[in-house]
TIMAR-409129 format. One record per residue: residue in three letters; x, y, z of N, C-alpha, C, O in turn. Coordinates in steps of 0.1 Angstrom, whole numbers, padded with zeros to 4 digits, always signed. Layout:
<sites>
ALAXYZXYZXYZXYZ
...
</sites>
This chain:
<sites>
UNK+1079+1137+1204+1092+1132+1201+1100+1139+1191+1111+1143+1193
UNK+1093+1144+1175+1098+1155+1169+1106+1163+1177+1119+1162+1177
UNK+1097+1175+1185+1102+1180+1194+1119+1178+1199+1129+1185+1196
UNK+1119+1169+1206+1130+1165+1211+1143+1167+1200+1151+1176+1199
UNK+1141+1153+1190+1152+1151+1182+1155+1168+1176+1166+1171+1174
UNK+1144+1177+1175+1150+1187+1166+1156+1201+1176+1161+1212+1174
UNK+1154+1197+1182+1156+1208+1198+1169+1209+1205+1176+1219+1209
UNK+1172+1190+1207+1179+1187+1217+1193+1188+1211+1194+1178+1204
UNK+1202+1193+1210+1217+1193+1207+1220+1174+1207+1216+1167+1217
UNK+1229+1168+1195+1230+1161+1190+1241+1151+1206+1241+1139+1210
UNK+1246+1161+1211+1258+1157+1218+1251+1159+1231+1260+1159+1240
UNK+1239+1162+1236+1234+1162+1248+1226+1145+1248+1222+1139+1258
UNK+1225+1141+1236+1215+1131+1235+1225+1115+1242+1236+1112+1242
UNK+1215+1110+1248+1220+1095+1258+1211+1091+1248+1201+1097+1245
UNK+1219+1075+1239+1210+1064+1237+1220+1053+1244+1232+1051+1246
UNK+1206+1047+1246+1210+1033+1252+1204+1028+1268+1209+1037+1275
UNK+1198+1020+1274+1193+1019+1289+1206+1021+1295+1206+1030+1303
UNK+1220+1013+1294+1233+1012+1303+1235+1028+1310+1232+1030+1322
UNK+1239+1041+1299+1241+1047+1297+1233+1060+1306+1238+1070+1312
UNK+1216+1056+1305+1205+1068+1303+1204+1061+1319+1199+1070+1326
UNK+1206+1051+1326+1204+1045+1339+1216+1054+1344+1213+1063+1352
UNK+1229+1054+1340+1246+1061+1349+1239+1073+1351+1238+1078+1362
UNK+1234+1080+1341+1232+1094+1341+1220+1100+1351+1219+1111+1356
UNK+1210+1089+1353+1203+1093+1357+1203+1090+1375+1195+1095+1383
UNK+1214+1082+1378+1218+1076+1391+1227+1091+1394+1224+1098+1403
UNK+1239+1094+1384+1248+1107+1386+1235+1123+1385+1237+1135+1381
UNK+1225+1117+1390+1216+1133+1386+1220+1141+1374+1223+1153+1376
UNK+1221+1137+1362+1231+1143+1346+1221+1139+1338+1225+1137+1327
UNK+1204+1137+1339+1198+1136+1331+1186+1142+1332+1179+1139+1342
UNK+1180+1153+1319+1168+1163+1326+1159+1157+1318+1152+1166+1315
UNK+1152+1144+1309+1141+1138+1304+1143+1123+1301+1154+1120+1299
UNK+1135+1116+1301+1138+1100+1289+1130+1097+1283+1118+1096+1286
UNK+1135+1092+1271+1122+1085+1264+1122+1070+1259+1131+1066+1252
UNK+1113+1064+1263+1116+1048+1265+1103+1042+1252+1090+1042+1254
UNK+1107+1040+1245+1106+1031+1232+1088+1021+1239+1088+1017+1250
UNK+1074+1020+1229+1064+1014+1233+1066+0997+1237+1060+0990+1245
UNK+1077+0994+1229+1079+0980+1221+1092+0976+1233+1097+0965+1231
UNK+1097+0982+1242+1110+0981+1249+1105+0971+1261+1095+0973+1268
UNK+1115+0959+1261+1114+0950+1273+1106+0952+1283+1106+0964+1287
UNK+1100+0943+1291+1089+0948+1300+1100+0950+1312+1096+0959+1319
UNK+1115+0942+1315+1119+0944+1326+1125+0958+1318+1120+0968+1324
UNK+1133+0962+1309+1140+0977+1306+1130+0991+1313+1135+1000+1319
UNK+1116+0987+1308+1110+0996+1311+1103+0997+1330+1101+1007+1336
UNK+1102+0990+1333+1102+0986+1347+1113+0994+1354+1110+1003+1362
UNK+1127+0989+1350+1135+1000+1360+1141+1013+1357+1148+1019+1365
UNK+1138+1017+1343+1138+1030+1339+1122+1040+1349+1122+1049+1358
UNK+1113+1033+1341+1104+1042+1354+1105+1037+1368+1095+1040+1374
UNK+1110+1033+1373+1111+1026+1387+1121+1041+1391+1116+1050+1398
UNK+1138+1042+1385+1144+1049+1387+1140+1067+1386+1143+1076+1394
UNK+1133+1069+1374+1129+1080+1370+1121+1085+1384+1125+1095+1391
UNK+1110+1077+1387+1099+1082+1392+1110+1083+1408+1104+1090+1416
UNK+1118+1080+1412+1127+1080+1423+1138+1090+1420+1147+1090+1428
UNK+1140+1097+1412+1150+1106+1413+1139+1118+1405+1144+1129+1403
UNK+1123+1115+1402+1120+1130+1400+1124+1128+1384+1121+1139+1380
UNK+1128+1122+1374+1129+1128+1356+1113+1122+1354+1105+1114+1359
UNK+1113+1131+1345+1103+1134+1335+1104+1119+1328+1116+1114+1327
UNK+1095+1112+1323+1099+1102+1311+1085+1101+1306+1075+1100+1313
UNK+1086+1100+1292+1071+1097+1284+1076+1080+1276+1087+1074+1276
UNK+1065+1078+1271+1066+1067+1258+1065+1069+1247+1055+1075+1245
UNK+1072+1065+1235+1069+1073+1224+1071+1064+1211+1065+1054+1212
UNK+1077+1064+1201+1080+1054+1191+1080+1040+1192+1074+1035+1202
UNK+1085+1032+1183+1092+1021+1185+1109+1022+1190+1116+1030+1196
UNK+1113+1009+1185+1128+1006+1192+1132+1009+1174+1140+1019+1173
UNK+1130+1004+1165+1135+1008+1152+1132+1022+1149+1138+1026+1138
UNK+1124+1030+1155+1120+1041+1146+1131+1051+1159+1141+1058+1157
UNK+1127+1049+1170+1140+1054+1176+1153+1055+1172+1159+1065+1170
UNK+1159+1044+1172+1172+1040+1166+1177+1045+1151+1189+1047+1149
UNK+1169+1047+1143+1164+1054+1132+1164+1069+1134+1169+1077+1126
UNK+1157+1074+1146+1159+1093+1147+1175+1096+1149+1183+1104+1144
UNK+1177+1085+1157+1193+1089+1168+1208+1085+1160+1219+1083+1164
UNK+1202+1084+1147+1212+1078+1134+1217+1067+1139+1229+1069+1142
UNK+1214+1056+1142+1224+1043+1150+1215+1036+1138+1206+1041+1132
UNK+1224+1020+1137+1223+1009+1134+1214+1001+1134+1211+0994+1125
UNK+1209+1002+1150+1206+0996+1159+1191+1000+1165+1188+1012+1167
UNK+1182+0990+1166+1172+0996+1172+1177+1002+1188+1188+1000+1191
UNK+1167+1010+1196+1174+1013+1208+1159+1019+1215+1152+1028+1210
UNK+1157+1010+1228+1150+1012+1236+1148+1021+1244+1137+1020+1248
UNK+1156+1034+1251+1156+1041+1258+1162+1049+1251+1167+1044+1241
UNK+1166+1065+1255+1170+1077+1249+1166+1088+1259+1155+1092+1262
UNK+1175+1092+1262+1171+1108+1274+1182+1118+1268+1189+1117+1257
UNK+1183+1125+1275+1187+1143+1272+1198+1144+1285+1192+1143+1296
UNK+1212+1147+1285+1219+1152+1297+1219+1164+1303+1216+1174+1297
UNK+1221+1165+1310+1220+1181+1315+1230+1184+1306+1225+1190+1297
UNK+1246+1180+1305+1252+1188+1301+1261+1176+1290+1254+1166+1286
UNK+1274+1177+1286+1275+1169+1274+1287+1161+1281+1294+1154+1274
UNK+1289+1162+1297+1297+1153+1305+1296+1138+1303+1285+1133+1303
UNK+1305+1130+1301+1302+1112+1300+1300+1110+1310+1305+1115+1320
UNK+1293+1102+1311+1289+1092+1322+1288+1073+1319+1285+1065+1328
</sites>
């Protein structure tokens, strides 16, 4: 997860499930990473979706220590990488 936050360009970064779901339905998403501690249904249709369009996704932190890398407020359950810095 280091990896990631120090690698990934700040403005390629998706937090949030709403968000990391659009992108990954628009094929605009090349990894995710979904929080240990994240709702049993959040994580259900994140890998449901992943493993059907082919992304990569691991497990990794919490929802506060996440939310905490990605400078937010907010704990935040899910987090992926866009292909490119397009909204979705």
């Amino acid at each position: 997860m280091d990896k990631f936050f120090k690698e990934v360009p700040r403005e390629r970064m998706v937090a949030g499930y709403r968000r990391t779901i659009r992108g990954i339905r628009a094929d605009r998403i090349r990894c995710v990473l979904i929080a240990r501690d994240a709702d049993e249904c959040i994580v259900d249709d994140v890998r449901r979706l992943c493993e059907e369009k082919k992304v990569p996704y691991r497990f990794v932190c919490t929802k506060r220590e996440m939310g905490d890398r990605l400078r937010l407020e907010v704990p935040c359950a899910v987090c992926s990488e866009a292909i490119d810095t397009a909204k979705f």
